[in-house]
DOMI-784833 format. One record per atom (N, C-alpha, C): x, y, z. Coordinates in steps of 0.001 Angstrom, whole numbers, plus 524288, in hexadecimal, padded with zeros to 5 digits. Layout:
N
XYZ;...
//
This chain:
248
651EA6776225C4F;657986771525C34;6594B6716925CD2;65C856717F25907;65EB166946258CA;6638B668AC25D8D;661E3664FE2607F;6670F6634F263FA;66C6B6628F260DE;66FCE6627326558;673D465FF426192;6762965BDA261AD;67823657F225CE9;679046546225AA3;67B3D652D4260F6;6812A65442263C2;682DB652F6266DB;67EE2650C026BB0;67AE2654E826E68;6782C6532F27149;6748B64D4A26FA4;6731364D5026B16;66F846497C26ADE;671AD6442E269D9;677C16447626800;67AF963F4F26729;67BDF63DBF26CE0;67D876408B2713C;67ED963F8927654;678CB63D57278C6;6742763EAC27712;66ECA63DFD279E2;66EF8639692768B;66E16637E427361;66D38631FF271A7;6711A62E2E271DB;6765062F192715A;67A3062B0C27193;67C5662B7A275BD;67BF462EB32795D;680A06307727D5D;67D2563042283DA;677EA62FCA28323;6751362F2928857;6721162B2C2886A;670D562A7A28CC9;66E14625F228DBC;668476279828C53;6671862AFE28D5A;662BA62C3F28CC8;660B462D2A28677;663BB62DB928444;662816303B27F36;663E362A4127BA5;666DF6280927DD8;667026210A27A74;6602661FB427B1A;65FC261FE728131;65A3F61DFB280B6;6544E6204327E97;657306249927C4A;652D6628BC2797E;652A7626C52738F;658C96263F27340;6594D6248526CDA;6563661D3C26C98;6574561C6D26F4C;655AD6156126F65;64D986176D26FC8;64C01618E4272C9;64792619C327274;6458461AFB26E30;647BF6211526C81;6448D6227226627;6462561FC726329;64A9C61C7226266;64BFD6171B25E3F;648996145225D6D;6467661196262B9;6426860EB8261C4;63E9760F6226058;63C2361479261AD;6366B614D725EB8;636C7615BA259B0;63CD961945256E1;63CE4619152546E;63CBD61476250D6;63DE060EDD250DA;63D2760B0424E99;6385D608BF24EE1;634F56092825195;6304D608B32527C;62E2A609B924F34;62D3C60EEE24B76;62D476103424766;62EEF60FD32444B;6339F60F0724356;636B460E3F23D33;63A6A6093723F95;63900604DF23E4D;63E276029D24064;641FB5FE5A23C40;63FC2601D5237A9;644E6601D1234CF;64422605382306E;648776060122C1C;64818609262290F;64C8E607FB22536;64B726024F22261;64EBB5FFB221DB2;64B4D601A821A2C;6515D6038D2171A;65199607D32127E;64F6760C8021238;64E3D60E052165E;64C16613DA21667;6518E6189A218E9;64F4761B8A21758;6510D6204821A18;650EE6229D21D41;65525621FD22121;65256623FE22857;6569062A0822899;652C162E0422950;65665631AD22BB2;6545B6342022FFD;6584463741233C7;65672639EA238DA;6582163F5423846;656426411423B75;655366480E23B16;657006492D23FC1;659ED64C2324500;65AD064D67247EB;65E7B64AF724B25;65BD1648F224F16;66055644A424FE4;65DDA63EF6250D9;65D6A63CFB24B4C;659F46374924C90;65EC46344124ACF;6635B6346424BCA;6670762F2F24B15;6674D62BF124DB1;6657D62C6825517;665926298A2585D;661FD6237B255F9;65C7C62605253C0;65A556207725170;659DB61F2924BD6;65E0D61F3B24A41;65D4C61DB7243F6;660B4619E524324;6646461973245CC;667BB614F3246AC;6666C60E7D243EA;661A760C9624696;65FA36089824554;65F3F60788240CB;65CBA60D4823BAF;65CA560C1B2383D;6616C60C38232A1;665A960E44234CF;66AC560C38231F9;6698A6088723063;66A0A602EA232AB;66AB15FD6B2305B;6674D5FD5E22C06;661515FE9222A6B;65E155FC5D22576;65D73601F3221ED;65CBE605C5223D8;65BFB60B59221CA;65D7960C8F21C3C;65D2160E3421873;65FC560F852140B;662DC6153B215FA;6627E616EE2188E;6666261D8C219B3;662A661E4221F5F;6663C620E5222E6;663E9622F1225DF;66813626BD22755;6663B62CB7228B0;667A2630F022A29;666386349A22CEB;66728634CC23094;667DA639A023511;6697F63EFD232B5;6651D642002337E;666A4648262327D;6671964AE023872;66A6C64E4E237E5;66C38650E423D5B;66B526585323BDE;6675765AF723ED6;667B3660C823D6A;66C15662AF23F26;66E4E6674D23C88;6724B66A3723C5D;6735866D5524202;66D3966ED2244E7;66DE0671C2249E8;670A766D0824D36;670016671324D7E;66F25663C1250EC;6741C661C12500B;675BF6615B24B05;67B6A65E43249B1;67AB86586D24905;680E06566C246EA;67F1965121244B0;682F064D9C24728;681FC649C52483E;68666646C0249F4;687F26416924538;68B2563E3D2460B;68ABC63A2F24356;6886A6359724586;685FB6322023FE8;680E962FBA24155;6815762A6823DD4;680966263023D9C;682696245324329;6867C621FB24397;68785620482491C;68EAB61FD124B36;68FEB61BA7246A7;694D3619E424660;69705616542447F;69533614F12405C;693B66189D23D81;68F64616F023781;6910761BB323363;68FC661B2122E96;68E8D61F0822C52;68C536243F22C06;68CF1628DE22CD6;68AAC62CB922F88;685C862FB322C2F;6809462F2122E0B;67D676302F22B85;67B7D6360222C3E;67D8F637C2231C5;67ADD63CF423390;67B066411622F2B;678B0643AE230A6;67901649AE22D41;6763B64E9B22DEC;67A746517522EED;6784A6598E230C4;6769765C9D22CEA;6712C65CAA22C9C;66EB965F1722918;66AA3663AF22C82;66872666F522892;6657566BEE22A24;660316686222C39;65D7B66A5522E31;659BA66A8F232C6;654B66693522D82;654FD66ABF22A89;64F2866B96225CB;6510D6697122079;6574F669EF22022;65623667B521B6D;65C28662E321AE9;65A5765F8C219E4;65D50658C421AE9;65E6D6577021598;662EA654F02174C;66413654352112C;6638664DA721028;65E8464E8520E60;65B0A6490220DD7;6595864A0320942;657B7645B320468;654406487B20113;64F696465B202BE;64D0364A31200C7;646A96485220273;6447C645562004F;640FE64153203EC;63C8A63BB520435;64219638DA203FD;647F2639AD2054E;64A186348F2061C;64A046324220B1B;645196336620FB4;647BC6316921570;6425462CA6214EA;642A56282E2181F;63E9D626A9219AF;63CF76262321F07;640CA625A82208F;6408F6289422903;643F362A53228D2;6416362E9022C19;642CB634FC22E52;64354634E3234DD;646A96352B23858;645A36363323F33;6478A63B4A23FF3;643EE63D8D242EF;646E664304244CE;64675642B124AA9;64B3A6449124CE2;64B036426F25244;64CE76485E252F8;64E7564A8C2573B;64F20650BB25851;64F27654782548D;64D4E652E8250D8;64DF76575C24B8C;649876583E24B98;641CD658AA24CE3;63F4565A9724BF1;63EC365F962513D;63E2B65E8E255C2;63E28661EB25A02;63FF066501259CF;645AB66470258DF;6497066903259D0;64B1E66C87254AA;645ED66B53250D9;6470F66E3D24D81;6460B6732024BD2;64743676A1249DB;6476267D34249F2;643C667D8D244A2;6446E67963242E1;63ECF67AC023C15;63DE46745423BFD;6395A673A323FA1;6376766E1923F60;633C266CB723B53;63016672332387C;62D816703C233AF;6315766F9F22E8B;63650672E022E29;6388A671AB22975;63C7866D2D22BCA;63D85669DB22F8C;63EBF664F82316D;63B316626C22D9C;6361D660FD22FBC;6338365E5723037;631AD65B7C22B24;6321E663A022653;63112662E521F7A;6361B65EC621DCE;63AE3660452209E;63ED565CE321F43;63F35657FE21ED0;63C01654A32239B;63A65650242249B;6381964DA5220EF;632D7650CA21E91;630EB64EE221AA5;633B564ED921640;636486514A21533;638716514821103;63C1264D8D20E26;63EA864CBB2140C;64278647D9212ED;6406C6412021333;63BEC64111214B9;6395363C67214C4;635C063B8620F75;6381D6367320ED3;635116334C2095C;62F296327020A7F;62BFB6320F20366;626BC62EAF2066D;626AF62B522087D;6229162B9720CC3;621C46281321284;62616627332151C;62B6B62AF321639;62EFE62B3121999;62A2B62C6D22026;62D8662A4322536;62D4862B572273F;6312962E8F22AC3;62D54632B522F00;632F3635DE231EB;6316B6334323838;6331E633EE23C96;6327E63201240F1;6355D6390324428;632F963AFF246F9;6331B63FF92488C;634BC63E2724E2B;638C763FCB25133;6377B63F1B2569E;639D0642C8259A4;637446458325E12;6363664AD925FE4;6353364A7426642;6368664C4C269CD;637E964D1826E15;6300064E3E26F43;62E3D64A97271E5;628E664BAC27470;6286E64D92278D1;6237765139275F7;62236656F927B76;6200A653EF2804D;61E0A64F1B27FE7;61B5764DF72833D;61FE264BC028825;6239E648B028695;6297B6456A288CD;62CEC6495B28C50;62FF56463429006;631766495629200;637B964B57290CA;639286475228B6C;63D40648E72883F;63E3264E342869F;639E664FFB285AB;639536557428322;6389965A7C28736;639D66595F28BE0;63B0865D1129207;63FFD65C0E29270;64458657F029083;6484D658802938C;64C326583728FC6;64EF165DB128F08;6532365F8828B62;659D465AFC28CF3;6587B656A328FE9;6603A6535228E0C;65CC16504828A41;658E96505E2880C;6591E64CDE281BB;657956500727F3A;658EF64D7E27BAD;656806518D2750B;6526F651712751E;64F2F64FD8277A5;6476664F53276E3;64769653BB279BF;6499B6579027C70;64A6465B2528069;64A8A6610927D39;64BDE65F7827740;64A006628127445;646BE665B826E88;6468B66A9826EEE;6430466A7526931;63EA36699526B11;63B1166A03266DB;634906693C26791;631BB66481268A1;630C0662BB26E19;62E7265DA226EDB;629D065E9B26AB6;6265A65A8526A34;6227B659E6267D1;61DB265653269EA;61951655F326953;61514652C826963;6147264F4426464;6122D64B21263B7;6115D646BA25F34;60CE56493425D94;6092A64CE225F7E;605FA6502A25B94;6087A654D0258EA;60D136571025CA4;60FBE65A5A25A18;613AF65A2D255D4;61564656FF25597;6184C654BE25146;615346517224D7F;6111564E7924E21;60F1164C1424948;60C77651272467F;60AF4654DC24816;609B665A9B245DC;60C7965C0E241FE;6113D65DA92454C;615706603E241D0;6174665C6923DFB;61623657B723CEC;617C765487239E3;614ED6543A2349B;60FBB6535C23586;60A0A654C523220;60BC16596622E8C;60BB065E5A23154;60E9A662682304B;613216624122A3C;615A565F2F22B8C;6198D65FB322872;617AF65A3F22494;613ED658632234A;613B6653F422086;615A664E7522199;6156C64E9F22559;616986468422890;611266459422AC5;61017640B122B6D;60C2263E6522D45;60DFF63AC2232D1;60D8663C2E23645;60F6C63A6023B9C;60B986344823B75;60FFA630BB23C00;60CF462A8123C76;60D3262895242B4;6115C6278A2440A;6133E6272C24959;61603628DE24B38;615266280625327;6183662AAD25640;617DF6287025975;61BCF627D825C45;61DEB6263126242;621D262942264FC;621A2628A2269F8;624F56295F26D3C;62949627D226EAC;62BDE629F9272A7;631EE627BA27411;632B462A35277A3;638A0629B327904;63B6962B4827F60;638DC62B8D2831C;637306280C2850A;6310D6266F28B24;636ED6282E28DB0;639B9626F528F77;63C0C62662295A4;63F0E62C6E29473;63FA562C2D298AF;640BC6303D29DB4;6443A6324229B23;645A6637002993E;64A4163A2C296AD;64FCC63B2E29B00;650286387429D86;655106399D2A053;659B66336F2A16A;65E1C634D92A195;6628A6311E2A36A;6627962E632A7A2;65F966302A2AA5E;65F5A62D1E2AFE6;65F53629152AEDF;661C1623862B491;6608261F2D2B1F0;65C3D61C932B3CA;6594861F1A2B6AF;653FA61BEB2B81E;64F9F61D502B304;650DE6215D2AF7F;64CD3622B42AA94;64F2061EFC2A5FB;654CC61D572A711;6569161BA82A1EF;65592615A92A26A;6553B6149D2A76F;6526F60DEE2A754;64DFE60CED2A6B0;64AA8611682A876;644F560EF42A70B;643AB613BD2A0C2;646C16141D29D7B;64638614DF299F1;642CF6123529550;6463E60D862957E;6429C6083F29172;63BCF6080A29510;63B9F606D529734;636F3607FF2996B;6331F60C6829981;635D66118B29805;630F4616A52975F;630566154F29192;6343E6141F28F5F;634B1614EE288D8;62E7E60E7A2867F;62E1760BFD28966;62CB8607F5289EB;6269D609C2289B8;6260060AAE28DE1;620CA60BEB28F7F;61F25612F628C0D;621F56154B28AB8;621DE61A2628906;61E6A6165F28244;62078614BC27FCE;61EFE612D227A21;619FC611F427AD6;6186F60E232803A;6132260DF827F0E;60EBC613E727EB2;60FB2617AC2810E;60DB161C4E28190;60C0661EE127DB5;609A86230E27CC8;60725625AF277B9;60BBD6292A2792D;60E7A62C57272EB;6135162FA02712C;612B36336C271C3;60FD56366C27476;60EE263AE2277D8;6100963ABC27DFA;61134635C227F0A;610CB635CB283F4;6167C6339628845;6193E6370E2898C;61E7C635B828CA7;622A56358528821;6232C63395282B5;626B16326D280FB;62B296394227FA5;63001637BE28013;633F663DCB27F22;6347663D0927833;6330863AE72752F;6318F63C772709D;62E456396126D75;62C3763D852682A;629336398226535;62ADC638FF2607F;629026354325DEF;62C1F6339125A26;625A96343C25570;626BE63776251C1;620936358F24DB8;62364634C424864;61F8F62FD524704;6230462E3723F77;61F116318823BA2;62243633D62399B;61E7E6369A235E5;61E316354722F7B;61BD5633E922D04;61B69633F622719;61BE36371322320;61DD4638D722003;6202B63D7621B8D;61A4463CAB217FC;6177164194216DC;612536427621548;61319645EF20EF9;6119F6431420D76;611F26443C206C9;60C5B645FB20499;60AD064B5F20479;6060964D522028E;6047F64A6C1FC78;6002E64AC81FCCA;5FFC464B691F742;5FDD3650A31F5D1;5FF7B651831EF7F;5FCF0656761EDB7;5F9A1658DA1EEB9;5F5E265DE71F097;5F27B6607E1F341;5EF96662131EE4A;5EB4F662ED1EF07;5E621663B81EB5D;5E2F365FF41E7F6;5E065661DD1E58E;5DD1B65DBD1E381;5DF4B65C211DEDD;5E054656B51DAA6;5E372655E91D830;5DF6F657301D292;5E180659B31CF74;5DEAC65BEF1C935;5DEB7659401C5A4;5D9CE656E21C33E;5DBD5652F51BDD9;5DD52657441B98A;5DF6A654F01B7B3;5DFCA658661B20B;5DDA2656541ADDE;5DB33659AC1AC0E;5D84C658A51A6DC;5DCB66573D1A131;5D93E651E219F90;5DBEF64DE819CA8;5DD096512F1968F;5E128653451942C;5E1B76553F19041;5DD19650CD18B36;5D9606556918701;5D88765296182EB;5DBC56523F17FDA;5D9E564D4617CA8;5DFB36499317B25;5DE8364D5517458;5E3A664D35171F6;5E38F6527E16D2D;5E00964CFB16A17;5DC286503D166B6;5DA1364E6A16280;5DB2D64CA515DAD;5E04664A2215C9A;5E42F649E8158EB;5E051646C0154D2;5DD9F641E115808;5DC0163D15154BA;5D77363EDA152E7;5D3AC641B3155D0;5CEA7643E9155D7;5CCE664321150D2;5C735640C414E72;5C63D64024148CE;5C82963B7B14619;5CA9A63A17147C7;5CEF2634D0144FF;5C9FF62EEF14590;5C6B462FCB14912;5C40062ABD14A42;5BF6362BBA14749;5BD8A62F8714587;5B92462E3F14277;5B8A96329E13C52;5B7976311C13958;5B94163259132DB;5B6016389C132B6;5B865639D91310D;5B58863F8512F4A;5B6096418112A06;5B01D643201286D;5B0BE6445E12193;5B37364857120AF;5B689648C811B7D;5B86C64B1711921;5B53064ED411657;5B5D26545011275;5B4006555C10E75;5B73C6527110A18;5B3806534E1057F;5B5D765119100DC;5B6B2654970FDE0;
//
């Protein structure tokens, strides 16, 4: 079940806690992509908090919002890119994306394999998607005042699975949200400091989500490939190269 639009605009813009959630997965998110002139950036759920950056060089970038979750407008004082579309099918044409983020739209989803066919679908060759999902291991994913609080946490073996699954090739992954999931202000100062020491760690371990980039996987044809036998060429000329007797 998708949160709603209201709750998650108030958790990222409206708390303290949730600015410093969005500033965290920003960053790793650039870590990975940290730019995207002339490409195509779109988000799936609610990834508007970090796409921001790439307005300035981007050729289009767009935020899709599911219909259970609702849409808000995106972003402030700009041109409004958002858009409320069905859960499976986006009105994208397909191979036009070249990054893809899905930020609360895989967990909380009610048909995560026909999500997931969708994903592929809308990504070009060698598009990449960047998946990020509330980790089982974190303690984000025990405590329902954030959105990591719901839907299906996951493991980085459990999700590079389901990814395989659907035809992506999982390249990388990291972690995020090290510090302490609460407002208090003795967690919110030594914040920069868990987040700090959290990066160095292996992505199974303490972080409240993970983030994996996955690659769009293009089969080739299945079976063994058949020559075909070379048509003989018609005998039109046949005889013409060497003399043959006549009767008289």
């Amino acid at each position: 079940m998708h949160l709603d639009v209201q709750d998650l605009r108030n958790f990222y813009y409206r708390s303290a806690l949730g600015r410093a959630a969005q500033k965290s997965l920003r960053g790793r998110l650039l870590e990975l992509w940290p730019e995207a002139k002339g490409q195509t950036v779109v988000g799936f759920g609610f990834a508007a908090p970090l796409l921001r950056p790439y307005l300035a060089d981007a050729r289009r970038v767009m935020v899709l919002m599911p219909g259970p979750q609702g849409v808000m407008p995106w972003p402030a004082g700009m041109p409004n890119t958002s858009v409320l579309t069905e859960e499976t099918l986006w009105p994208v044409e397909t191979g036009a994306v070249d990054k893809l983020v899905l930020m609360h739209g895989l967990e909380t989803s009610e048909r995560p394999s026909e999500l997931l066919d969708e994903c592929w679908r809308v990504l070009g060759p060698g598009g990449k998607a960047l998946f990020i999902v509330p980790s089982r291991a974190g303690m984000w994913a025990r405590r329902d005042r954030t959105p990591f609080g719901y839907g299906r946490p996951y493991s980085p073996g459990q999700l590079e699975t389901q990814l395989r699954k659907h035809q992506f090739l999982p390249e990388r992954h990291l972690g995020a949200l090290y510090q302490f999931p609460s407002q208090q202000r003795i967690w919110m100062k030594s914040a920069p400091l868990f987040e700090k020491i959290g990066r160095q760690m292996p992505t199974m371990m303490g972080g409240g989500a993970i983030l994996v980039e996955a690659t769009k996987l293009v089969y080739p044809p299945r079976g063994r490939p058949q020559r075909s036998t070379a048509r003989r060429a018609i005998g039109v000329l046949e005889g013409m190269t060497e003399p043959q007797a006549k009767p008289v």
